[in-house]
N, C-alpha and C positions, 0 to 999 in steps of 0.2 A: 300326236305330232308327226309321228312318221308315215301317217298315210298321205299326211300333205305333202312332205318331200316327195315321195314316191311318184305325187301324179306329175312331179319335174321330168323333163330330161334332163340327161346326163349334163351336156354342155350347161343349158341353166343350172344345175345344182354348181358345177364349177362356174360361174359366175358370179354366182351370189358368195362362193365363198371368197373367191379372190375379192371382191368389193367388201365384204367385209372385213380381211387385210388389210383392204388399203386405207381402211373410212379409217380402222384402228390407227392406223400409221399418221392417218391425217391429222387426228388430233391431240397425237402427244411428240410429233415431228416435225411434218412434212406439210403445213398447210397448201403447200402449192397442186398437191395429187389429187384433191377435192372433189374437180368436176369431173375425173374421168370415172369413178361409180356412177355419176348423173346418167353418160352415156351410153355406160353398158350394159347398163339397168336397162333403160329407154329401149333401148336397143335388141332386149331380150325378153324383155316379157312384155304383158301391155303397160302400156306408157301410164295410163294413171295408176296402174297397182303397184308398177315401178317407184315412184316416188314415196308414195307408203312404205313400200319396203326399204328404201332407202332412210326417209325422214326415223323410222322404228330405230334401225342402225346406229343413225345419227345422237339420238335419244338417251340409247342408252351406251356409246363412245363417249357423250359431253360428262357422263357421269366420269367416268374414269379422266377424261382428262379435267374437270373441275376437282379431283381429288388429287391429283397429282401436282395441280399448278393453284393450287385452293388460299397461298398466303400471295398468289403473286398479281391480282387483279388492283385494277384502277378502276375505282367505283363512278369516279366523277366522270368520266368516259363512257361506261357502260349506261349511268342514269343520264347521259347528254343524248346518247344515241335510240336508248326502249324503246322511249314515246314516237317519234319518228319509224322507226321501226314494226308498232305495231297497224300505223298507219298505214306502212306497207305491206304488211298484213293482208289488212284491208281492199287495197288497191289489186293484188295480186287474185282476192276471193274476186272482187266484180271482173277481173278478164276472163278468171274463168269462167265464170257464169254465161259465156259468151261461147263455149265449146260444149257441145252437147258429150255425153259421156264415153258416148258410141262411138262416136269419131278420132280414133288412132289414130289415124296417120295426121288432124292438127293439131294433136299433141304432141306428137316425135317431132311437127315441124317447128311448133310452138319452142320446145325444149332446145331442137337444136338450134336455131337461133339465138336465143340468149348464152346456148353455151359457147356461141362464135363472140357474139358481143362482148362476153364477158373476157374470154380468151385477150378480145381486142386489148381491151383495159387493164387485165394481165400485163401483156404487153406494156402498155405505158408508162404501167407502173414502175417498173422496172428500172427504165429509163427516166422517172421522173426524178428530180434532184427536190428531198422533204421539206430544203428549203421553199422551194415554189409551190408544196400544195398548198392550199389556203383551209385554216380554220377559221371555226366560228361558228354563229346560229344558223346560218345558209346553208355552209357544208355540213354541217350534221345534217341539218333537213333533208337535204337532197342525198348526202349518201344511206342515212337511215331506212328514209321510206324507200329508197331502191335496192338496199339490203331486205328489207322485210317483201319485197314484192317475188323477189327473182328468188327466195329461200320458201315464198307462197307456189308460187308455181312451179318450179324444179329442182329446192335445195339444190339452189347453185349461188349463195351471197360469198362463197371465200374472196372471190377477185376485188367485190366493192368493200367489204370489210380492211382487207388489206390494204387498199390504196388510202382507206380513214384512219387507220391504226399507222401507217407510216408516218403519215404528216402529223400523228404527236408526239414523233420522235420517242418510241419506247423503247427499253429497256428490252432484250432478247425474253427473259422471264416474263416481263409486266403484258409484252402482245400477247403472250399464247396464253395467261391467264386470262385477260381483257375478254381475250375470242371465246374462252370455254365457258365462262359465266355467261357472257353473251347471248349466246347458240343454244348453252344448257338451259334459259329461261325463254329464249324465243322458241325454240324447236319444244319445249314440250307443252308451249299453248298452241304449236299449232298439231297436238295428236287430235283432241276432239274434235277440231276442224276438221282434220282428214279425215276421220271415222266417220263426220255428217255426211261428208262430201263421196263417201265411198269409197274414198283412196286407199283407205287401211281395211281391211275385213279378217274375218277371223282366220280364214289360211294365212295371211298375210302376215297376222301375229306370229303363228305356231312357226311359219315356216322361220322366221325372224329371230324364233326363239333358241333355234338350231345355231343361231350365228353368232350366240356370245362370247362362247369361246374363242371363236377366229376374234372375235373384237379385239380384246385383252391379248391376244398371244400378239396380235397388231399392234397394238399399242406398248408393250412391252419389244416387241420388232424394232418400231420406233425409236424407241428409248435408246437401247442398245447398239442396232447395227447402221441403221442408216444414218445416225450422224455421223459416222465413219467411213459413210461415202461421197465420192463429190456429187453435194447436190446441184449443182447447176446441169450437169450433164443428166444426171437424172429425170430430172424436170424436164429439160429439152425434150428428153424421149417420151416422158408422160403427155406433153401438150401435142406432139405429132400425133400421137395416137389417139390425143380425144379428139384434134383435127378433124381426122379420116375420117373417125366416126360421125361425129357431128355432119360433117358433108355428107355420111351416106345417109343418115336419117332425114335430114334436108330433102332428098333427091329421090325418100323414099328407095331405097336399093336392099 
């Protein structure tokens, strides 16, 4: 395993580790810091192997946070949502099919794109009042399969999951279990998909493998110090920075 670190540089080796800090943080704190590993993955290695390494992260974070949050899901939620989800799945394998392997740079533009989109929605979320989002067979439909499409292509569904999870009015415990059983079964049917697809390969593993540690000392981070910070200021600074990034992978820079 450490020959494949080795052929990093420096900066990527600090990369990978802060994103796996943060993915830790993400999913026993912090959901809103999500997409900015998306970007600075993308951003630093190649874009498809990026995601691999990212989705691996993610894989094994939902372990930890389905253990930690493991009495507090809403099942009836998560089996509303799957099916639609693996649909999107689906949706997100035929776009790719559509980018040839080789081509970088419409994947960073691919990536960054949905990571503005999703930023958007972010955004409204925010500002929307749980009264006014509408449940029901539609919005599951429509937020499920565009949860499973934009988590196919860029493991980046936090923004549509959360804007689905608010409007059932949960419980502070009941969302971040809802999410981790969620993720924990969608994200590890889509490892064999990536491994078809090339996205995952075996450096990808080993290097991955270096990262567990940072996961858990993240998620235990989580746990502890940053719910003792103001998170909305936090967040503010996390979303400028996946911003910038986002625009410079856009713009190719």
């Amino acid at each position: 395993m450490l020959e494949v670190i080795s052929q990093f540089s420096t900066y990527q080796i600090v990369i990978l580790c802060v994103c796996a800090l943060l993915i830790g943080v993400n999913k026993t704190a912090l959901p809103g810091i999500g997409i900015l590993p998306v970007v600075l993955l993308a951003d630093t290695f190649d874009s498809r192997l990026s995601t691999g390494m990212q989705l691996l992260m993610l894989a094994w974070a939902d372990i930890m946070a389905v253990i930690y949050f493991r009495r507090s899901a809403d099942w009836r939620i998560i089996l509303r949502l799957l099916p639609w989800s693996l649909l999107g799945l689906g949706i997100g394998w035929w776009i790719l099919g559509y980018i040839p392997p080789e081509n970088n740079a419409a994947m960073k533009l691919l990536i960054g794109w949905i990571v503005i989109g999703l930023l958007i929605l972010n955004f409204i979320r925010k500002r929307l009042d749980p009264e006014k989002i509408p449940s029901g067979i539609i919005p599951s439909a429509f937020y499920g399969s565009l949860m499973g499409s934009t988590t196919m292509l860029a493991n980046a569904a936090g923004p549509v999951s959360a804007i689905y999870l608010l409007s059932m009015k949960l419980p502070k415990e009941q969302y971040m279990g809802s999410g981790a059983w969620l993720f924990l079964i969608v994200n590890w049917i889509k490892v064999p998909m990536f491994w078809y697809q090339g996205r995952i390969t075996r450096e990808v593993l080993l290097a991955d493998l270096w990262m567990i540690p940072l996961l858990v000392a993240g998620g235990f981070l989580g746990i502890v110090l940053f719910k003792r910070l103001p998170q909305k200021l936090f967040e503010n600074i996390v979303m400028v920075l996946v911003v910038v990034a986002a625009v410079k992978m856009i713009l190719g820079l």
